[in-house]
C-alpha positions in Angstrom: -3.6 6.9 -31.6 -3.2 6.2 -28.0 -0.2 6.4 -25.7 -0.3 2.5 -24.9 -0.2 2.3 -29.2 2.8 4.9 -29.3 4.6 3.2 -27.0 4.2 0.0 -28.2 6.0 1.1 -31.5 8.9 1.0 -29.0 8.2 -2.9 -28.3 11.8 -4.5 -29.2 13.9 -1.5 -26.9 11.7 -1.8 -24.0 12.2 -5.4 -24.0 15.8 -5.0 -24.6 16.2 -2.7 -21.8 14.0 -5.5 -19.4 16.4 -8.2 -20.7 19.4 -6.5 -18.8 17.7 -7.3 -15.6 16.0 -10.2 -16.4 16.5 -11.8 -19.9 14.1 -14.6 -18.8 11.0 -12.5 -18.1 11.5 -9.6 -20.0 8.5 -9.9 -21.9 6.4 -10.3 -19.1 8.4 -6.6 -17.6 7.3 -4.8 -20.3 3.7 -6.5 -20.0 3.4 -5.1 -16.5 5.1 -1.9 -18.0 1.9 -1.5 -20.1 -0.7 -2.3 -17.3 1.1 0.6 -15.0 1.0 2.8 -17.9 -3.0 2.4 -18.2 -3.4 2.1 -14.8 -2.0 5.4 -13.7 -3.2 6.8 -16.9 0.5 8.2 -18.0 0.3 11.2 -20.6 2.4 12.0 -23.5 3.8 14.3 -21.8 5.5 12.1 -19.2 6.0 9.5 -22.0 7.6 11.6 -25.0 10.4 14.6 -24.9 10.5 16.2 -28.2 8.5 13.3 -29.8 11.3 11.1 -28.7 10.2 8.5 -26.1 11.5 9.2 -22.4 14.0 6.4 -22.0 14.7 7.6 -18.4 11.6 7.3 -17.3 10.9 3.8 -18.7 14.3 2.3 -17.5 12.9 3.5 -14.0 9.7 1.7 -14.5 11.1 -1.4 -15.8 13.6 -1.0 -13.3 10.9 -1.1 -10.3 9.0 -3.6 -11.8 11.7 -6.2 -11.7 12.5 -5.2 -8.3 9.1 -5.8 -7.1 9.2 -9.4 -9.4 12.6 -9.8 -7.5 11.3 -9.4 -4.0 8.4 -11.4 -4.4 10.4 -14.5 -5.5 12.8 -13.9 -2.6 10.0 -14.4 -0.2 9.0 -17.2 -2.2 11.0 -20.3 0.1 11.5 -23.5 -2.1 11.1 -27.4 -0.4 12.2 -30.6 -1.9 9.7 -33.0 -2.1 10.7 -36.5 0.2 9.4 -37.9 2.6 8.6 -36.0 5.4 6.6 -33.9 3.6 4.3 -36.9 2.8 4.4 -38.0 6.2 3.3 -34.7 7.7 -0.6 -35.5 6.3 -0.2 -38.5 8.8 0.6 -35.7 11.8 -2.8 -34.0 12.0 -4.2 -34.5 15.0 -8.0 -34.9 14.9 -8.6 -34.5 18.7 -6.3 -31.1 18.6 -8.7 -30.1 15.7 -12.0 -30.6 17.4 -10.6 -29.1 20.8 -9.9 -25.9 19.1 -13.6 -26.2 17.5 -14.9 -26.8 21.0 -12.8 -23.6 22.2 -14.5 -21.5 19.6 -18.0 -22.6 20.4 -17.4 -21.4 23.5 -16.1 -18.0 22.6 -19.2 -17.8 20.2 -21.6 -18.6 22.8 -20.7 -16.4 25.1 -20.1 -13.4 22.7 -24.2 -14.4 21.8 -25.1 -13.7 25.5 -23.9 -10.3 25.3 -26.4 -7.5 25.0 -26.9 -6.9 21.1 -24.7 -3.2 21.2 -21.6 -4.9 22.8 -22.2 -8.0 20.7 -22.4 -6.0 16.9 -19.6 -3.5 18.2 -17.2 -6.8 19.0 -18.3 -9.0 15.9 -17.8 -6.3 13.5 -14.0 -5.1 15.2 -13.1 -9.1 15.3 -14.8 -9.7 11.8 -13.8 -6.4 9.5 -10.3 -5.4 9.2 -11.0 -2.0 10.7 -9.4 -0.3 14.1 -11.5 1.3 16.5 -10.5 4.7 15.3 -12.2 4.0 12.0 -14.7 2.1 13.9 -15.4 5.3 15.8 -15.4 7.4 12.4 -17.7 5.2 10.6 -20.5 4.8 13.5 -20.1 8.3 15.3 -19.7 6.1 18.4 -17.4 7.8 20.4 -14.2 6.1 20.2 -13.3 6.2 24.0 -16.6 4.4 24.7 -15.9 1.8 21.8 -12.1 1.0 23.5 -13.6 0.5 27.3 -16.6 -1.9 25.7 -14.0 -3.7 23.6 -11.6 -4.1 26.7 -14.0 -4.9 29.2 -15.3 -8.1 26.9 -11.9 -9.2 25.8 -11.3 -9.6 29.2 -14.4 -11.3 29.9 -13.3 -14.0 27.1 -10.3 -14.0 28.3 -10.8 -15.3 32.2 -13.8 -17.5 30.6 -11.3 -19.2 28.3 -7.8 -19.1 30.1 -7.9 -22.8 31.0 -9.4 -24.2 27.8 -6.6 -21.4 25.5 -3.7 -23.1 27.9 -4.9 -27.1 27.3 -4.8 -26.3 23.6 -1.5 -24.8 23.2 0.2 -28.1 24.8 
């Protein structure tokens, strides 16, 4: 028998014990319970005292769990539906839209003229969601020569597309 199958003799307390911080989604507490139990592959030994389940230990589970439920439906912002949300599909701005296509274009064009080193290093820092110290660690490029490449053509795009950045954020 498993530890997921021993605990799960202990069903009706644990969702007792996740009803006193949320009677409406106890259930799905001691759901998440189980997954964290598999996931961080909990022993019997952290589970059971003296063949007795660890009620400490599980109130502090369930415990976090509702907190992190908690804080994720605080973040969570709630609109009524009238009529000025139905009006704000009538507010896109098509020209706005096809300017900013335009301003891209012209980034991408002129990242393409680049020589192809400066090109990949700048394509795969923009692209990926990597700094240039694991940049640096992952190519063996030294990470000194990666910052003044990356400088040096940010500022390049950056004089090239000062006036068409300033149009589009009127």
């Amino acid at each position: 028998m498993g530890i997921l199958e021993k605990v799960a003799e202990y069903q009706d307390y644990l969702v007792e014990l996740a009803s006193v911080f949320d009677s409406e989604f106890a259930e799905d507490i001691v759901q998440e319970f189980y997954l964290l139990l598999h996931k961080y592959k909990v022993t019997e030994e952290q589970m059971f005292t003296n063949g007795k389940l660890n009620r400490g230990y599980c109130f502090i589970i369930i415990r976090n769990i509702h907190f992190q439920i908690y804080n994720v439906k605080k973040r969570i912002t709630k609109c009524e539906l009238n009529e000025e949300i139905y009006n704000m599909v009538d507010d896109f701005d098509l020209e706005k839209e096809l300017d900013w296509n335009e301003f891209r274009t012209k980034a991408e064009t002129e990242v393409n003229n680049w020589d192809w080193y400066d090109k990949k290093l700048f394509s795969i820092y923009r692209d990926s969601n990597i700094s240039i110290r694991g940049l640096a660690k992952e190519t063996g490029i030294s990470f000194v020569s990666i910052f003044h490449s990356l400088k040096k053509h940010k500022e390049k795009l950056k004089e090239l597309l000062k006036e068409d950045y300033d149009n589009l954020k009127l």
